[in-house]
C-alpha positions as CSV (number, residue, x, y, z in Angstrom):
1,X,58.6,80.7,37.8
2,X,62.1,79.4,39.0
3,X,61.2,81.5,41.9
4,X,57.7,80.3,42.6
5,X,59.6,76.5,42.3
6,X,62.4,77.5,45.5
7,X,59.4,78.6,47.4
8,X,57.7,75.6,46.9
9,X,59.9,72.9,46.5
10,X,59.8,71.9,50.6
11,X,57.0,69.9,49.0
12,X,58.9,67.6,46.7
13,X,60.1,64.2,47.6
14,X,58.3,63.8,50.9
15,X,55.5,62.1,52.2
16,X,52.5,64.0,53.4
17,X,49.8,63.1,55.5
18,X,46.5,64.9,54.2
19,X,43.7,66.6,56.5
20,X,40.7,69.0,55.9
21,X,40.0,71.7,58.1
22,X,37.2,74.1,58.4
23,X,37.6,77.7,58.3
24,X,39.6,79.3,60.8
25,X,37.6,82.1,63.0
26,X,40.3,85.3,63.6
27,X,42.8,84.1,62.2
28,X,44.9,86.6,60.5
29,X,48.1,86.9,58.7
30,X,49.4,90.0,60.7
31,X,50.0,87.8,64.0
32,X,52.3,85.0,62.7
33,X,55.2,85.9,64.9
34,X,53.0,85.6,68.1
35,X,51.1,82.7,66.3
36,X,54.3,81.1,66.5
37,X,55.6,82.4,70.6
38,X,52.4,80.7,71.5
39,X,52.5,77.6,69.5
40,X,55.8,77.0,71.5
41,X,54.9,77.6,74.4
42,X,51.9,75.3,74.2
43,X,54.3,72.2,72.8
44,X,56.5,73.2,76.1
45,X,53.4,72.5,78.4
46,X,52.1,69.5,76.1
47,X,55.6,67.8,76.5
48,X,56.1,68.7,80.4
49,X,52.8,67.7,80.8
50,X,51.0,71.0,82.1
51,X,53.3,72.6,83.7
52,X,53.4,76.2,82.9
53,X,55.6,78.1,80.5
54,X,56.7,81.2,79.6
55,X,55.5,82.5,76.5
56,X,58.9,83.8,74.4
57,X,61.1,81.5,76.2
58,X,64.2,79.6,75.1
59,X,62.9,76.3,74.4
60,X,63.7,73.3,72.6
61,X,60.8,73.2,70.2
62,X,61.5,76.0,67.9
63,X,58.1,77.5,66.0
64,X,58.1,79.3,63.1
65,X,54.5,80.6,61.5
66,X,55.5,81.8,57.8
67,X,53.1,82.8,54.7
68,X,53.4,81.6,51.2
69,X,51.9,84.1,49.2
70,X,52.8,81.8,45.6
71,X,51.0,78.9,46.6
72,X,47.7,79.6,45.6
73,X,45.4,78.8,42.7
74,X,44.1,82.5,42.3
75,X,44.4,86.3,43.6
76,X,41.2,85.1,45.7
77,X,42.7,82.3,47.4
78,X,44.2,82.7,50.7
79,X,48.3,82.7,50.9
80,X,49.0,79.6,52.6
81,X,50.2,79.0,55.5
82,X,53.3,77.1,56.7
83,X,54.0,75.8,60.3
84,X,57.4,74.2,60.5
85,X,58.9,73.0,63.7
86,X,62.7,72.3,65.0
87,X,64.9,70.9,67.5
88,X,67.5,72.7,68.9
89,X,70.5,70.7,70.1
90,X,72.1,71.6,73.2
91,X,75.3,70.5,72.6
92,X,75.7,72.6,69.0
93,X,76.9,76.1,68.4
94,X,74.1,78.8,68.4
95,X,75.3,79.5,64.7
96,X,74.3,76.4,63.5
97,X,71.4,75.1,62.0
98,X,67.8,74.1,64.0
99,X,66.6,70.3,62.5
100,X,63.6,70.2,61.2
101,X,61.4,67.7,63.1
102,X,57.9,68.7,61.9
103,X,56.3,70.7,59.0
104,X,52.9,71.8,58.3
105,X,51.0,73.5,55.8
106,X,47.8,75.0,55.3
107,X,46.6,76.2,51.9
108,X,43.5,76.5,49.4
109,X,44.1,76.0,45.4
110,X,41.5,77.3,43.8
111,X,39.0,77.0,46.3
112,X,37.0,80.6,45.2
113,X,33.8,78.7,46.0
114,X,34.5,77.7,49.5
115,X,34.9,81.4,50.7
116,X,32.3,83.4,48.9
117,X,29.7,82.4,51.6
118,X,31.9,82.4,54.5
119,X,32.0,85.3,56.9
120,X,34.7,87.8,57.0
121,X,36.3,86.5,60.5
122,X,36.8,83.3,59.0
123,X,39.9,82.2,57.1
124,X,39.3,79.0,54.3
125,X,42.6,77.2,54.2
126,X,40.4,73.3,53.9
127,X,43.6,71.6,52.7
128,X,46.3,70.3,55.5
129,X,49.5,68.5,54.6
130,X,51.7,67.3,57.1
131,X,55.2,66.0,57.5
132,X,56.6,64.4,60.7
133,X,55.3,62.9,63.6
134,X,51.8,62.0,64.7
135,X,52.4,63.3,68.2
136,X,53.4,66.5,67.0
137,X,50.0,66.6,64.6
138,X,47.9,66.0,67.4
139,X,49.6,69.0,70.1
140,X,49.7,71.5,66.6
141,X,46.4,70.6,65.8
142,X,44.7,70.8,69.2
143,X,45.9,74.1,69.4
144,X,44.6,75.2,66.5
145,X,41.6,73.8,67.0
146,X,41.3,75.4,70.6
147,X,42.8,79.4,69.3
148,X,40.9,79.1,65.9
149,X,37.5,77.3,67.0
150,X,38.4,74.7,63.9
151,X,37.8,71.3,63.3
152,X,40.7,69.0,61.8
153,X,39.3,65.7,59.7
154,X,41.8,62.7,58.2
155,X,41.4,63.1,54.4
156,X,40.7,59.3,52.9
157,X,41.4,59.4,49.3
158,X,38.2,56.8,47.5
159,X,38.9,54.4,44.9
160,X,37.1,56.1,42.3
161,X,39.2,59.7,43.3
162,X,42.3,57.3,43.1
163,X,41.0,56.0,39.4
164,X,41.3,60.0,38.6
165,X,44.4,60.5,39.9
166,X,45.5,57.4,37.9
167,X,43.9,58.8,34.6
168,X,44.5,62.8,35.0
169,X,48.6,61.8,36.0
170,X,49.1,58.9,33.3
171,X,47.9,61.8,30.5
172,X,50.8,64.4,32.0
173,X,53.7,65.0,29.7
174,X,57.4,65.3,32.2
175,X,60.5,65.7,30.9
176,X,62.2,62.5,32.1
177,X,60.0,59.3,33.2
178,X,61.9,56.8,35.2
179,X,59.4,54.7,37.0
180,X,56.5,52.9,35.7
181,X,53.0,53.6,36.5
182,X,52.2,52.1,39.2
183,X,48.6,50.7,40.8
184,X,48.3,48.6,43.9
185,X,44.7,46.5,44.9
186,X,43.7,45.1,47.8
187,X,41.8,41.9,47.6
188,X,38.8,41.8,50.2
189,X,37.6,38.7,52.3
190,X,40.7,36.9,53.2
191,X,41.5,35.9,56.2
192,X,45.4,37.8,55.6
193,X,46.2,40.9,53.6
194,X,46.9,40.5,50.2
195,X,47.6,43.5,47.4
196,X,48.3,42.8,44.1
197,X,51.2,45.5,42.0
198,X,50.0,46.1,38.4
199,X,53.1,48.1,36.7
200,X,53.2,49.7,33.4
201,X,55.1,51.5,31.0
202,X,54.4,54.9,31.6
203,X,54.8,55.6,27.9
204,X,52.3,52.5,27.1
205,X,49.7,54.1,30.0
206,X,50.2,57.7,28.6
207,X,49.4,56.6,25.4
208,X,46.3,54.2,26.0
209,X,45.2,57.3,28.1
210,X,45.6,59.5,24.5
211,X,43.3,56.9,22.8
212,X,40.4,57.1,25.0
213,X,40.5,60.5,25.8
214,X,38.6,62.7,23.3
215,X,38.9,66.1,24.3
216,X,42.4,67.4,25.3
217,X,42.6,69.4,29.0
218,X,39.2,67.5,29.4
219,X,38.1,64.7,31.4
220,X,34.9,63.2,31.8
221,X,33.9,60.1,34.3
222,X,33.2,58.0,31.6
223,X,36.6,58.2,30.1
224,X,38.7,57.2,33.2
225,X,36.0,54.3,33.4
226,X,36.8,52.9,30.2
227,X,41.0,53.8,30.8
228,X,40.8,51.7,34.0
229,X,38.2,49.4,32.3
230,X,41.2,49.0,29.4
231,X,43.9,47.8,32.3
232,X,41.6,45.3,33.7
233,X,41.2,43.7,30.4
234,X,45.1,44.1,29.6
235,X,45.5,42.1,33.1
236,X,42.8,39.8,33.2
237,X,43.9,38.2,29.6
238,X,47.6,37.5,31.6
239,X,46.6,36.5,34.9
240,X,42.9,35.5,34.8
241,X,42.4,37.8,37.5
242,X,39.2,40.3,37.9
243,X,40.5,43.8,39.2
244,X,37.6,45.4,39.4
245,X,36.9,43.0,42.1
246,X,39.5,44.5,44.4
247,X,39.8,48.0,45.9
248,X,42.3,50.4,44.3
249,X,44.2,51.4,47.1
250,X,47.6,53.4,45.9
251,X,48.7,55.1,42.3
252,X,52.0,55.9,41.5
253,X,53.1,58.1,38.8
254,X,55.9,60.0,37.9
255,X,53.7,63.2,38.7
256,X,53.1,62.1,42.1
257,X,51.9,59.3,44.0
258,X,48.8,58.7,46.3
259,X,47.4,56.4,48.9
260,X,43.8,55.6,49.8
261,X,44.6,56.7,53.9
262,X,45.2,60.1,52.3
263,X,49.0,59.9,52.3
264,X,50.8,62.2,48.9
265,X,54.4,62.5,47.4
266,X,54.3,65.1,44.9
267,X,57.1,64.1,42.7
268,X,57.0,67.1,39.8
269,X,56.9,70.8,40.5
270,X,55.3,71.4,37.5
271,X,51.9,69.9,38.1
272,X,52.3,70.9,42.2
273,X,49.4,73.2,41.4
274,X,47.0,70.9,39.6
275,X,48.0,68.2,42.3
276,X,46.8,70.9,45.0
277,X,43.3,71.8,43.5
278,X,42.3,68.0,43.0
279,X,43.4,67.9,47.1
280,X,41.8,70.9,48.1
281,X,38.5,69.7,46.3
282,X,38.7,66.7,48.0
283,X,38.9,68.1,51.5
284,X,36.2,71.0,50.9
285,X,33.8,67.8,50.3
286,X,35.0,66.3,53.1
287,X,33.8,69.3,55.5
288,X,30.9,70.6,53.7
């Protein structure tokens, strides 16, 4: 397990920007290395703007393809993939470390369903996480698209899927809990933005959730309706304010946090995999 955790924990603490992708078409796990030569070689061109380069070059950009076989849901799931770039400095010593400008990963938690009807040339990784700049996203991605013949889609997170999040995190058990449960609305029809922060005690949230749920490991619709149903109430007897008038638009917890333009923190390695399936879920809906 502690091992599984190193392998994983790039994750933690960092802000990732979801996508879903369809299946990739010949892609296989053999070719990372020249996955990688030609990756670089393609940022070379991108950023001198066509000119051609040689593939296996020094460059800046440094590539690197790598496979995580331990983040997975099951045996059936495909190992994911991460793509991680960095910049080598010109003025340091070749024994010294590359920065990390870039990292992206592919994956599919327990996503058995996606790939029992897909072909055997095709590779179902629907779940894209990124890290870094948007420029770098849109050279990685057209290149995948263009070798893979795949299609890459922002992955919105709704309301309701937020309400979920809010529930299925709130009934989590962590060892330490040092923020408070968190839920930010946005109020619709006004002429200027205006979101409204709804904090609480992550003990008093955990512990309404324990009231209303009525089977433990199981969660129905109707009980994260009457959960959130429970903290409009709470907040409309302080403040006189309707909630469920406003959009939900971010949850924070201390098991992760999410935001309705589909950006994640996962904050706790020991629900990383739970986290992952609800994710992958969402973006296998999202190309189907």
């Amino acid at each position: 397990e502690s091992t599984d955790c190193q392998r994983t924990a790039f994750l933690l603490c960092k802000q990732w920007t979801l996508y879903s992708v369809t299946p990739l078409y010949r892609f296989h796990n053999t070719y990372l290395r020249d996955y990688a030569r030609l990756l670089s070689a393609f940022i070379a061109a991108e950023k001198q703007k066509g000119l051609a380069v040689e593939v296996g070059a020094e460059l800046d950009i440094k590539v690197t393809v790598s496979s995580i076989p331990d983040l997975k849901g099951s045996d059936r799931d495909q190992a994911a993939i991460l793509v991680q770039l960095s910049l080598r400095s010109s003025y340091s010593s070749k024994n010294s470390e590359d920065k990390l400008v870039w990292s992206g990963c592919f994956c599919c938690v327990f996503g058995d369903h996606l790939c029992e009807n897909v072909p055997a040339d095709f590779t179902c990784l629907p779940l894209f996480l990124v890290n870094g700049a948007e420029s770098y996203t849109s050279i990685v991605g057209t290149w995948f698209q263009k070798t893979f013949d795949c299609c890459f889609h922002r992955l919105a997170i709704s309301p309701l899927n937020l309400s979920w999040m809010a529930a299925m995190w709130t009934g989590c058990t962590v060892d330490k809990t040092t923020s408070a449960t968190e839920l930010i609305f946005s109020v619709p029809c006004l002429p200027y933005p205006l979101d409204i922060s709804y904090a609480i005690h992550s003990e008093d949230a955990k512990a309404l959730w324990d009231t209303v749920q009525k089977t433990p490991g199981e969660i129905t619709q109707e009980e994260v309706d009457v959960f959130m149903d429970c903290l409009y109430s709470h907040f409309h007897r302080h403040f006189k304010i309707h909630l469920s008038a406003t959009k939900l638009v971010k949850v924070s917890t201390a098991v992760a946090s999410a935001h309705c333009d589909g950006i994640i923190k996962f904050l706790q390695s020991k629900y990383l995999t739970g986290v992952l399936m609800l994710l992958t879920e969402l973006a296998i809906s999202r190309i189907q």
